[in-house]
C-alpha positions as CSV (number, residue, x, y, z in Angstrom):
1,X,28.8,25.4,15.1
2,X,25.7,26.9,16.4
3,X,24.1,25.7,19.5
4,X,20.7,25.8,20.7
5,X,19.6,26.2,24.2
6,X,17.1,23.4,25.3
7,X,13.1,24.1,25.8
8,X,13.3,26.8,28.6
9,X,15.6,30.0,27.9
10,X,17.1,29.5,31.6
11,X,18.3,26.1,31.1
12,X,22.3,26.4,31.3
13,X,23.1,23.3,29.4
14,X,23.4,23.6,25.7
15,X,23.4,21.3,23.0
16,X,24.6,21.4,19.0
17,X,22.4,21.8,16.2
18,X,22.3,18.9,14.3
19,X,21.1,18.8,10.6
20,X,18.4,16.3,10.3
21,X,19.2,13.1,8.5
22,X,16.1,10.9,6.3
23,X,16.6,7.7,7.9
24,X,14.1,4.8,6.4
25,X,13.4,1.5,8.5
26,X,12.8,-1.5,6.5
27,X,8.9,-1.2,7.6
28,X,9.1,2.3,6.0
29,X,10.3,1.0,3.0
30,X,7.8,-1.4,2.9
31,X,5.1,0.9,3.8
32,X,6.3,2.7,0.3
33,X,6.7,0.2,-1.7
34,X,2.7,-0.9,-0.7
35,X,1.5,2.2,-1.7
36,X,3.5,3.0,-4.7
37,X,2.1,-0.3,-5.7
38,X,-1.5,0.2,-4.5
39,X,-1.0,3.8,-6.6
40,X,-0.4,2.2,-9.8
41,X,-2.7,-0.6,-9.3
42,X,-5.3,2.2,-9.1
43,X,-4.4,3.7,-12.4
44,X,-4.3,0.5,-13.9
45,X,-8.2,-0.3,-13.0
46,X,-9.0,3.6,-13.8
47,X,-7.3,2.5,-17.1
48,X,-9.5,-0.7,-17.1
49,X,-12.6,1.4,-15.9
50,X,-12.0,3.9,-19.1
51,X,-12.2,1.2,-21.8
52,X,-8.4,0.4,-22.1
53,X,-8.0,-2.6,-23.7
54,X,-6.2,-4.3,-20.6
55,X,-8.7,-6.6,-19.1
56,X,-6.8,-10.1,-20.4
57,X,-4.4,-9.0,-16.8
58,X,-7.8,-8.6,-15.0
59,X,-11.1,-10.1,-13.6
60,X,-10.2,-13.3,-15.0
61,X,-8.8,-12.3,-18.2
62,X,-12.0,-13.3,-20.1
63,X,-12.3,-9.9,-22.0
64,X,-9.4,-7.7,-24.1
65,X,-12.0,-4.5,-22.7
66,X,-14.1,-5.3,-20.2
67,X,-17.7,-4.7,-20.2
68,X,-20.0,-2.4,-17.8
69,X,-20.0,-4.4,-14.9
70,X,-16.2,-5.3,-14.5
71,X,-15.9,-1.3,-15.4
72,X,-18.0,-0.7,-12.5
73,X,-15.6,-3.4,-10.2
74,X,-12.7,-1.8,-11.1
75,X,-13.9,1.8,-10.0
76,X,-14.9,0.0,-6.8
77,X,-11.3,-1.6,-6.5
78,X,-9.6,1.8,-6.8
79,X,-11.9,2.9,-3.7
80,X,-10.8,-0.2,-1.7
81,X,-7.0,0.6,-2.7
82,X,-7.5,4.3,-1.1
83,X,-8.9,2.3,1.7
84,X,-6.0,-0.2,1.8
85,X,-3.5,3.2,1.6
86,X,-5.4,4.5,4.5
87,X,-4.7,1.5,6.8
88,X,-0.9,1.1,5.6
89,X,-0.2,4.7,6.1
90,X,-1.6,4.9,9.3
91,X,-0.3,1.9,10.8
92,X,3.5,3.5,9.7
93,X,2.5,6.8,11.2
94,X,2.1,9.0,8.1
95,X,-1.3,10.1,9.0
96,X,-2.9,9.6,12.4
97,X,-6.9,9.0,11.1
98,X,-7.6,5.0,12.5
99,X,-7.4,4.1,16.2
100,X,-3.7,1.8,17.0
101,X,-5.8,-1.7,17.1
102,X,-8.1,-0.7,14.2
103,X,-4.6,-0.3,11.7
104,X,-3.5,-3.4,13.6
105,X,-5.8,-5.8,12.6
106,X,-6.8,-4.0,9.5
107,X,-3.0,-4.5,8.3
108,X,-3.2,-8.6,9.4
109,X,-6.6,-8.5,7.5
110,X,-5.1,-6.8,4.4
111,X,-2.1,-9.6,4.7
112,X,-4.9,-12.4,4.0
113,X,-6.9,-10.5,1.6
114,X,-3.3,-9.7,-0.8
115,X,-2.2,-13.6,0.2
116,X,-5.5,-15.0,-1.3
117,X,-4.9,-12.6,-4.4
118,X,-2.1,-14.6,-5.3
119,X,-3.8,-18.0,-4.7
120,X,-6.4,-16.4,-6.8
121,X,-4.2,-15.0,-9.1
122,X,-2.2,-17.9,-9.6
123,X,-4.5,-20.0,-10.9
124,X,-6.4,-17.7,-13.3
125,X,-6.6,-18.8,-16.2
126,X,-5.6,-15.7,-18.1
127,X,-1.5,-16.2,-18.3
128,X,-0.9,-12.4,-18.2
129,X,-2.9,-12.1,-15.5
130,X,-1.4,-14.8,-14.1
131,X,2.6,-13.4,-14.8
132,X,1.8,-9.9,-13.4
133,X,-0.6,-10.1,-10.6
134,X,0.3,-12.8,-8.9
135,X,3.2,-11.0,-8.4
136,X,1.9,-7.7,-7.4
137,X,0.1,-9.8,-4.6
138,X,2.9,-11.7,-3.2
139,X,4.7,-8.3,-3.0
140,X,1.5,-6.4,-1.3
141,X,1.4,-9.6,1.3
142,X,5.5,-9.2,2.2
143,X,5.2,-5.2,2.6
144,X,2.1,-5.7,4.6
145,X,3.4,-8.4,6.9
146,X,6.7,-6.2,7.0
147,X,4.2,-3.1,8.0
148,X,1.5,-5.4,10.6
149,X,5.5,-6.7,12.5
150,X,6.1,-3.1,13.5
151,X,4.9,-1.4,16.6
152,X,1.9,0.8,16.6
């Protein structure tokens, strides 16, 4: 096998090369699975926002295709779930962009905000909205509490 000499050419000692093994934590996984989730949450209200006839699994569940307003809340939410990527993915270490307590606290605040979703969620009165995002917000809360646990 090949071997590598440490930093400095006049080091002596040598060590092996090693190939490089993908090793996930638990908190990484979680990490992923928040923002695969926030990703498709995000399609999903640009879906909404384009006139899909979805909204009975959104804003209440009021409307089959929601009108101007709630159009212009979910283009809003897929701006706070870019936001909400930001803080996950820095708090894990994929990007470096928020200071360590900002990610912190913005991961604890993010825990709340997906833990009233499901309260909120829960009792909507719309049952599909009820049976699928209730769901997607208990999941957000876990991965984010499994994320905020972690060091910085």
């Amino acid at each position: 096998m090949q071997a590598l000499t440490d930093a400095s050419p006049g080091l002596a000692r040598r060590r092996p090369v090693r190939p490089r093994v993908l090793s996930f934590s638990v908190r990484s996984l979680a990490a992923v699975l928040a923002l695969v989730t926030l990703a498709l949450l995000a399609a999903f209200q640009l879906l909404l926002a384009l006139g899909m006839p979805l909204g009975r699994y959104a804003w209440g569940g009021q409307h089959q295709v929601l009108p101007s307003r709630l159009r212009a809340g979910s283009v809003a939410s897929i701006a706070l779930y870019a936001l909400f990527a930001t803080v996950i993915a820095d708090r894990v270490g994929l990007i470096e962009v928020l200071p360590n307590v900002v990610s912190g606290v913005a991961t604890w605040v993010l825990v709340g905000y997906f833990l009233l979703g499901v309260v909120i969620n829960a009792i909507s009165r719309s049952v599909p909205e009820r049976l699928t995002m209730a769901p997607v917000s208990a999941v957000l809360a876990i991965a984010c509490v499994t994320v905020a646990l972690g060091p910085a």
